[in-house]
GUTORVEX-88038 format. One record per atom (N, C-alpha, C): x, y, z; residue in one letter. Coordinates in steps of 0.2 Angstrom, whole numbers, plus 5000, padded with zeros to 4 digits. Atoms other than C-alpha are relative to their C-alpha. Layout:
<recs>
XYZa/...
</recs>
This chain:
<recs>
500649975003x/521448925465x/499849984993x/500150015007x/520548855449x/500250034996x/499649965007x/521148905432x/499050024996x/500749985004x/519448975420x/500150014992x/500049995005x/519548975402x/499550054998x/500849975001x/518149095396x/500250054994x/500249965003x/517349185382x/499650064999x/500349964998x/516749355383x/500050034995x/500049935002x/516149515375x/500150075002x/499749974997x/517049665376x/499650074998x/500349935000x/516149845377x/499850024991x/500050005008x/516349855356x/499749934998x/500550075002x/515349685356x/500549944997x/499550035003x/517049605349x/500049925004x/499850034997x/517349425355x/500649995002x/499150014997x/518949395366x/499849925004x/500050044994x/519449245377x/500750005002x/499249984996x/520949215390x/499749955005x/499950054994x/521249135407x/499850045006x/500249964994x/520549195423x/499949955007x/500250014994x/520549135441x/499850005006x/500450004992x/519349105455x/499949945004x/500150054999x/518649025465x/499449945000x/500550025002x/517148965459x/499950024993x/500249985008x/516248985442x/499750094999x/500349944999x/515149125448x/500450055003x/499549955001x/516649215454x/500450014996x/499749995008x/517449195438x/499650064996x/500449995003x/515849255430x/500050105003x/500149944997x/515749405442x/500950045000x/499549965001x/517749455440x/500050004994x/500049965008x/517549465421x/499450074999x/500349965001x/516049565422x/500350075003x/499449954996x/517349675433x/500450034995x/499649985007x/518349685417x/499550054996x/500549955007x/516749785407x/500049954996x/500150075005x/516649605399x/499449975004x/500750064998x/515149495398x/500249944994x/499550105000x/515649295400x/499349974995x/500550055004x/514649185385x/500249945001x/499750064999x/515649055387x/500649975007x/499450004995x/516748975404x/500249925001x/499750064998x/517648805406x/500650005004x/499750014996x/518148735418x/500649965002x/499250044998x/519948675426x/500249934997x/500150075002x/519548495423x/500250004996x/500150035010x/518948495404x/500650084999x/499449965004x/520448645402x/500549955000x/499350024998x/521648535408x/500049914993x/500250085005x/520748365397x/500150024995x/499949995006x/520848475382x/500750014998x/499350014999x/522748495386x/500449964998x/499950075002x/523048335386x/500049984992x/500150035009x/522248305369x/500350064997x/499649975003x/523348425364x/500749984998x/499550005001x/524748395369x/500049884998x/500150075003x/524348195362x/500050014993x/500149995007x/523948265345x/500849994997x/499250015005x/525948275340x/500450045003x/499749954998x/527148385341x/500350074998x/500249945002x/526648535334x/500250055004x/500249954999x/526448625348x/500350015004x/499549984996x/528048585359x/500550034995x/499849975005x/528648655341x/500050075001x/500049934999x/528048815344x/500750045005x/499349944998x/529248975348x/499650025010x/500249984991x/528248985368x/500350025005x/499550024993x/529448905378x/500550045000x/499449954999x/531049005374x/499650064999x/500349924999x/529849165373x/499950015007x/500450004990x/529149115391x/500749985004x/498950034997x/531149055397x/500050075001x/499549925001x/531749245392x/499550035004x/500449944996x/530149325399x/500149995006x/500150054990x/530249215418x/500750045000x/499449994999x/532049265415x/500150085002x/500049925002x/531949445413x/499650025006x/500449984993x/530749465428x/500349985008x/499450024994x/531849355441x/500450065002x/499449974997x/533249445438x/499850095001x/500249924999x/532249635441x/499849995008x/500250014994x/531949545458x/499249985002x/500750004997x/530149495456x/499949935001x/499950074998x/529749335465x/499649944995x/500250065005x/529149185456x/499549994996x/500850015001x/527349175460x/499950064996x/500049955005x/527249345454x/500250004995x/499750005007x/528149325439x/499649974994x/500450075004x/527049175435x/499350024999x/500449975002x/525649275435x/500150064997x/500249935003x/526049435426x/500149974992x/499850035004x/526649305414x/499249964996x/500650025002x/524849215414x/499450034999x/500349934999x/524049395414x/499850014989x/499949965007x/525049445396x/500049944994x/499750045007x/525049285386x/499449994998x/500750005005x/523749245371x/499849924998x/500150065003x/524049065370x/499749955007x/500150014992x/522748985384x/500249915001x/499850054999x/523448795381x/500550015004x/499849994999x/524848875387x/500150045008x/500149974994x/524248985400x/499649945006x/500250044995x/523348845408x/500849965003x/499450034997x/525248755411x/500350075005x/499549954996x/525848915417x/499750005010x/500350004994x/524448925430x/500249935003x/499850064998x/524848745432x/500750005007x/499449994997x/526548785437x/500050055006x/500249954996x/525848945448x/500049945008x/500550054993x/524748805459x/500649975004x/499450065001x/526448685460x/500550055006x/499549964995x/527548825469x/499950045006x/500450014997x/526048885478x/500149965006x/499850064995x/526148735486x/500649985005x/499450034994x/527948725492x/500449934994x/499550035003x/528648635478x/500450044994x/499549965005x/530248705466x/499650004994x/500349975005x/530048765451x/500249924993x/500050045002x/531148615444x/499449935000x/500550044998x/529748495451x/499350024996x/500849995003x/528148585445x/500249984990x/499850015008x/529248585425x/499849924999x/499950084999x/529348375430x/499450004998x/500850045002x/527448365428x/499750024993x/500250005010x/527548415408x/500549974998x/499550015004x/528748315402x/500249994992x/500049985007x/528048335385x/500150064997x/500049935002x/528148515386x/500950035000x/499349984998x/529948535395x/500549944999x/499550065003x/531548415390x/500449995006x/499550044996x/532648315402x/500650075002x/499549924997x/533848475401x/499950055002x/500449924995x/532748605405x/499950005007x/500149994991x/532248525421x/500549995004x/499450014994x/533948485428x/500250044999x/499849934998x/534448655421x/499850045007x/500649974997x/533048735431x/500349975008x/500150014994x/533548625445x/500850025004x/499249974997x/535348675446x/499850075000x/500249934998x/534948845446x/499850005005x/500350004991x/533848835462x/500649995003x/499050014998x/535548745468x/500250055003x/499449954997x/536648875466x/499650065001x/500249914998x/535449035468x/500250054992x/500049985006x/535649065449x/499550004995x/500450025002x/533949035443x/499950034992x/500349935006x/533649205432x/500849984994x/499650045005x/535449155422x/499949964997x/499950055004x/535248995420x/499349984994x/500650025005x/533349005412x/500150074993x/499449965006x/534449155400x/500249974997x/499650095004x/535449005395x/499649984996x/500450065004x/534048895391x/499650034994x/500349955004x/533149045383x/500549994991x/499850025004x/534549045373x/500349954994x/499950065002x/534848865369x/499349974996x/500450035003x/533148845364x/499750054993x/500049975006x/533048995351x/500549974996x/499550025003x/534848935345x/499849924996x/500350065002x/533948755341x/499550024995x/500649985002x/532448825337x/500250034989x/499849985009x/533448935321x/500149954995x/499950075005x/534348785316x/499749964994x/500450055003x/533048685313x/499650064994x/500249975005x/532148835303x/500450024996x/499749985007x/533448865292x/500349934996x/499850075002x/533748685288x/499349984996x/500850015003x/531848675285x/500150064994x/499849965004x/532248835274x/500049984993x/499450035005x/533548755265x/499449944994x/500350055002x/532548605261x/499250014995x/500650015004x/530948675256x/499850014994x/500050005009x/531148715238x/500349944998x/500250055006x/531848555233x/499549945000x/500450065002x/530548455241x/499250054997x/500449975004x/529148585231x/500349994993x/499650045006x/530148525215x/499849935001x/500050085003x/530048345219x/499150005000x/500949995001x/527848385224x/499849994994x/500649955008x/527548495209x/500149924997x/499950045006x/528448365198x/499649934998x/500250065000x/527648215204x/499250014998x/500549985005x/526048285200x/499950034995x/500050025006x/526248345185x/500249934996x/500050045005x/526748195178x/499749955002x/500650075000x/525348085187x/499350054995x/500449965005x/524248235178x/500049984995x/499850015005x/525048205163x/499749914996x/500350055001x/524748015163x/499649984999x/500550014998x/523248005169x/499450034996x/500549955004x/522248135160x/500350034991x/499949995006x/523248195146x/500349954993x/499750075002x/524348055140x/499449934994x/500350065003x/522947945135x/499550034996x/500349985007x/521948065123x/500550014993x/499550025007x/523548065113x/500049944998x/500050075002x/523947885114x/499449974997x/500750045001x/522047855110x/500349974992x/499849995004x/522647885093x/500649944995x/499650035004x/524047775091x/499749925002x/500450065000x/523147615098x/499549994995x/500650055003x/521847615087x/500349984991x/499750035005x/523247615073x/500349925000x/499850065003x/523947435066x/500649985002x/499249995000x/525847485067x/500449995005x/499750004994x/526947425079x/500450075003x/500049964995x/527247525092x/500750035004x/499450004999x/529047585096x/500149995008x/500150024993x/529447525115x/499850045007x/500349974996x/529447675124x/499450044999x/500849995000x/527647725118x/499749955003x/500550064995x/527147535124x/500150005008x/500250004993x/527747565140x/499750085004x/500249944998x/527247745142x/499149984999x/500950024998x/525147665139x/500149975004x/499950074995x/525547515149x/499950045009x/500049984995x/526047635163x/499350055001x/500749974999x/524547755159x/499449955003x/500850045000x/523147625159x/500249965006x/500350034991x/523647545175x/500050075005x/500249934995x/523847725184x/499349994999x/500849994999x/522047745179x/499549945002x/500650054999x/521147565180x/500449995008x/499850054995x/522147505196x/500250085005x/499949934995x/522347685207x/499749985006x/500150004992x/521247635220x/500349935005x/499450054995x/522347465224x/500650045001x/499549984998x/523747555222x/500350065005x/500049964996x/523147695234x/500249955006x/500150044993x/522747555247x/500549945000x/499650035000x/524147475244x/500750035002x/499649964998x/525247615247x/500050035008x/500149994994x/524547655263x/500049965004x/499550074994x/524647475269x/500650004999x/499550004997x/526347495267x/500450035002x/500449944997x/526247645274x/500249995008x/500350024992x/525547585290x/500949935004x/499650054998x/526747425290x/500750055001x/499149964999x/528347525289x/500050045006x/500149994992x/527747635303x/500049985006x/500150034994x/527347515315x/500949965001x/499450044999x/529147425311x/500550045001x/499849954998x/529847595314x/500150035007x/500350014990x/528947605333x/500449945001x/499850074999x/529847425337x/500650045001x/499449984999x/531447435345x/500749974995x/499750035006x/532247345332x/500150024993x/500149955005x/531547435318x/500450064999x/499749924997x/532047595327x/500850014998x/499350015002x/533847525328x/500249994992x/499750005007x/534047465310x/499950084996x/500049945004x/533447635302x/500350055003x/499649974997x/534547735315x/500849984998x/499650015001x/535947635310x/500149994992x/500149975006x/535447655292x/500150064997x/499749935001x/535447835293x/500550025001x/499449984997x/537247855300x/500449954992x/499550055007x/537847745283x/499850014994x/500349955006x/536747835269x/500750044998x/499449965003x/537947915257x/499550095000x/500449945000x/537548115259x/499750015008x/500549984995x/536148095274x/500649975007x/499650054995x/537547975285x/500350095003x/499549964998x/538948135287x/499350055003x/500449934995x/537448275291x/499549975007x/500250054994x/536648145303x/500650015004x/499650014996x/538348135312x/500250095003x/500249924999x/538448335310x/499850045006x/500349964995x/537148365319x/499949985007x/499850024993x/537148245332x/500450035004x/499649974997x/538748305336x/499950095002x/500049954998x/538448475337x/499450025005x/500549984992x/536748465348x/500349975006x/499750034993x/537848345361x/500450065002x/499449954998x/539248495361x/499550045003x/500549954999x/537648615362x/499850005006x/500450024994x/536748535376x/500649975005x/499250004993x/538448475387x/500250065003x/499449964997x/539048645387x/499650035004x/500749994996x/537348705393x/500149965006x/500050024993x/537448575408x/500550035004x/499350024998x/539248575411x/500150095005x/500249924996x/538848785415x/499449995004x/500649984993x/537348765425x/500249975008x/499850044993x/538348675437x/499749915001x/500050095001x/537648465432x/500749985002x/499650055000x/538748355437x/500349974992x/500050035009x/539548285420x/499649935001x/500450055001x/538848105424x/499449984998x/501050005001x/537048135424x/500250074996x/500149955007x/537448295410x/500049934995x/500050065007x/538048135398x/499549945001x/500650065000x/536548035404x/499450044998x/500649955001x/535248185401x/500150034991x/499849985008x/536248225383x/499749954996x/500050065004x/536148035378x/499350024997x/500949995004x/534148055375x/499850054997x/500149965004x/534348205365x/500449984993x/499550025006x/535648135351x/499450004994x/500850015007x/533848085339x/500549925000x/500050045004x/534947915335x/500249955007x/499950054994x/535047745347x/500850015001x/498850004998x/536947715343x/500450055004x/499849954996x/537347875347x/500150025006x/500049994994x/536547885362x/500449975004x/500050064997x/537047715368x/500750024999x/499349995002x/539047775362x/500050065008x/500049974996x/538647915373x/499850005011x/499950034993x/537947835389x/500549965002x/499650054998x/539347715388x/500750055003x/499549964998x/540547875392x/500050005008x/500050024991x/539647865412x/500649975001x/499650024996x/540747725414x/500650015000x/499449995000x/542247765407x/500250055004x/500049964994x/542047905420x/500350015004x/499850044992x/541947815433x/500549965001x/499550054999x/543247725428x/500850055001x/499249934999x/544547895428x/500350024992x/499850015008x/544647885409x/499950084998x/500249935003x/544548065401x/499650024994x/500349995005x/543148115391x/500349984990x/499950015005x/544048145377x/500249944995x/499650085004x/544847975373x/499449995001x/500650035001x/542947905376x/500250014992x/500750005008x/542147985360x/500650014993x/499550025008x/543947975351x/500049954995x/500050055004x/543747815345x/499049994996x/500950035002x/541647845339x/500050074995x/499849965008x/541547915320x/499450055000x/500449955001x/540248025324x/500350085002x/499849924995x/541248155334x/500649994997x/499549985006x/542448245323x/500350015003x/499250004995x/544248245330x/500050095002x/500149924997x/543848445332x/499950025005x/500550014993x/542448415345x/500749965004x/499650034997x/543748285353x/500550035004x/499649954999x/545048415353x/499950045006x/500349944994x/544148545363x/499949955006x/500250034993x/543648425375x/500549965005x/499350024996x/545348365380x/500450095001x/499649944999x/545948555380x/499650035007x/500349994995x/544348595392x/500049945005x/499850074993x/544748435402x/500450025005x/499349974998x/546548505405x/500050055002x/499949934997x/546248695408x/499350005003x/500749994996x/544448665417x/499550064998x/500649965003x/543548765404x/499649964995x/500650035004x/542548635398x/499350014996x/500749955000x/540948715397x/500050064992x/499949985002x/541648855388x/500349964990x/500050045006x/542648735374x/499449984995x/500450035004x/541148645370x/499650054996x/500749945003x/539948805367x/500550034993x/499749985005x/541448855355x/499949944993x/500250045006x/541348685346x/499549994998x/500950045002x/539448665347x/499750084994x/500049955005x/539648855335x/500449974994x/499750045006x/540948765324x/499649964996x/500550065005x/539748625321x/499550034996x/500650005003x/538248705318x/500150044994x/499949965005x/538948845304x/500449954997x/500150045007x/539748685296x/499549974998x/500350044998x/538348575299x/499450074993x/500349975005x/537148735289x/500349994993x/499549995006x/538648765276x/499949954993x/500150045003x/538348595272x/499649994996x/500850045003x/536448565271x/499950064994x/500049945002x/536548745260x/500449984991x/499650035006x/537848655247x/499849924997x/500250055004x/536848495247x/499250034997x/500749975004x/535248585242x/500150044993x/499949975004x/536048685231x/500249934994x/499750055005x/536748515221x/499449965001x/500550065000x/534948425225x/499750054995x/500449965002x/534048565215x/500150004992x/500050005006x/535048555199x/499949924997x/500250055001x/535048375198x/499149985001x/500850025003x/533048355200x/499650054996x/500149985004x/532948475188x/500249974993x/499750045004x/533848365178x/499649944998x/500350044998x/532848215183x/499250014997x/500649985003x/531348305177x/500150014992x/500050005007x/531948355160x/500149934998x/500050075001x/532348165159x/499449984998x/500750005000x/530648145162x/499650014993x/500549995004x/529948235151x/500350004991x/499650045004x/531248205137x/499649924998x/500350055001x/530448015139x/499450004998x/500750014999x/528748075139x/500050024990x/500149985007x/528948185121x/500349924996x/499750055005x/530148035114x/499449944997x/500450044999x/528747925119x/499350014993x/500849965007x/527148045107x/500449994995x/499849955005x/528248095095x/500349944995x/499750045003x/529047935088x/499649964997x/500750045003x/527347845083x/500150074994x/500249965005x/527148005073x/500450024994x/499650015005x/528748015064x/499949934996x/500350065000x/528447825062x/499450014992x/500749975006x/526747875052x/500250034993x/499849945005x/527448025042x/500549964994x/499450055003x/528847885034x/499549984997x/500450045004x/527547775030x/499550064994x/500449965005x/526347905021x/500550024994x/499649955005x/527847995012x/500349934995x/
</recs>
């Protein structure tokens, strides 16, 4: 049955809008007026599904959103009360307020409607659901554990979800320190700087060096700003696109794992999403060979992953996990540990979910103790600053004061 996007007015004159299904427009029109709403506005299936699209192409904002692990826990919560799918998937596209959102639901409604699983309808958003979600989803079907294993993922993608907000947290006060600061002191230069300076250029006096380089630097900020805008943004644009390249991609992946500071918490984290997301398959019932081919494309870093896919073969070849990722410096003899202890007692699964907790509470611990030392040091950086800026004024003017006296 078509999906309906529409606008209406509700008894109180208020505007609302949401998702509705029929099967034509004019049944659409006439099930809202059934609500005590009157429809101003109604779009149809198509252009809902077109504006989707150019959503979900805008970026990724909006697979950022808290949705998916709120709409996991709800599907999950109603499975397991015994209520069947379809119905689930509409009580679900009844109470939500988000209709981008509601229109994939209805999507997914149509899909099992039809006679295909619920792993299969997820397959047709792949920018919405990740490599692990759908094979989660599809092991579940499997084994007849669906309402657990989308509990899991509920969990697994809140658990992610925190991480990243307290890492962004963490971070966002000292990148507000390096902002403020770079604007005040293009302020500075730009506007204030040179009604001081006016002053000592149009004296005679040699000029002590840091006053000639503090004009030098004002008066091309202000005469040359508009190359130096369009010169920033072409290389900008150039660094970008050598970024997209697979070679670009490679060098700054393998750049970030060698950085002093960024190198260890890149390996950190790595390590602790692969533990995260293993232990999650390794329990939903995946096979390990296709879990460590589904992990590989979540790491965030080529090497990594390319380290991790190279584990398939040692597999296959009888080798034990844990000697694999012994010899590969991103995974800390901790993680290795557990994975030889879960190899041996067949609670692998378990192990890792205990490691992938170790990791993450060092992995915060850290980024917590590096913000705390990046915060006193650009405060430092700043008073340098502006140390340079006053040495710069003030030295013409002792200068002066000599000569007069």
């Amino acid at each position: 049955m078509p999906v309906y996007e529409y606008t209406a007015l509700d008894k109180e004159g208020r505007q609302i809008s949401g998702l509705i299904d029929a099967e034509s427009p004019a049944a659409a029109r006439q099930k809202i007026r059934g609500q005590d709403q009157y429809p101003i506005g109604l779009t149809g299936a198509d252009q809902a599904a077109f504006s989707l699209k150019r959503l979900m192409r805008s970026g990724p904002a909006f697979r950022q959103k808290r949705q998916i692990p709120l709409f996991t826990r709800q599907l999950a919560t109603l499975l397991s009360a015994g209520i069947p799918l379809v119905p689930a998937l509409n009580g679900l596209i009844e109470q939500g307020d988000d209709p981008a959102l509601g229109i994939v639901l209805a999507g997914l409604r149509e899909a099992v409607q039809e006679g295909q699983p619920l792993s299969a309808a997820l397959a047709g958003h792949p920018g919405l659901f990740s490599p692990i979600f759908i094979n989660m989803v599809r092991a579940g079907e499997a084994s007849g554990t669906l309402p657990l294993v989308l509990t899991q993922l509920a969990d697994f993608g809140e658990r992610e979800q925190g991480l990243q907000s307290r890492i962004r947290a963490a971070l966002l006060y000292p990148l507000f320190l390096a902002l403020s600061g770079a604007a005040m002191l293009v302020l500075l230069l730009t506007v204030v700087l040179p009604k001081i300076t006016a002053v000592f250029a149009e004296s005679e006096q040699a000029l002590p060096l840091a006053t000639t380089l503090l004009m030098q630097l004002s008066a091309g900020l202000r005469h040359f700003w508009l190359p130096l805008l369009v010169a920033l943004a072409a290389l900008g644009c150039a660094l970008h696109r050598f970024l997209k390249s697979e070679a670009g991609k490679r060098r700054w992946h393998r750049l970030q794992l060698r950085l002093p500071f960024v190198g260890p918490l890149r390996k950190k984290q790595a390590a602790a999403r692969f533990a995260r997301a293993l232990a999650s398959l390794v329990h939903a019932g995946v096979p390990l060979v296709d879990a460590l081919a589904i992990v590989s494309n979540l790491s965030g870093n080529i090497l990594i992953g390319e380290g991790i896919r190279a584990a398939c073969g040692t597999l296959e070849k009888g080798q034990s996990l844990a000697a694999h990722f012994r010899g590969q410096d991103w995974c800390p003899p901790m993680l290795t540990q557990m994975m030889a202890v879960g190899e041996q007692s067949g609670a692998l699964d378990e192990l890792l979910a205990k490691a992938a907790e170790h990791l993450e509470r060092e992995l915060e611990a850290k980024i917590m103790g590096l913000t705390t030392l990046i915060e006193p040091v650009m405060i430092l950086a700043m008073g340098l600053v502006v140390a340079f800026l006053v040495a710069a004024v003030l030295l013409p003017v002792f200068e002066m004061n000599q000569l007069v006296h």
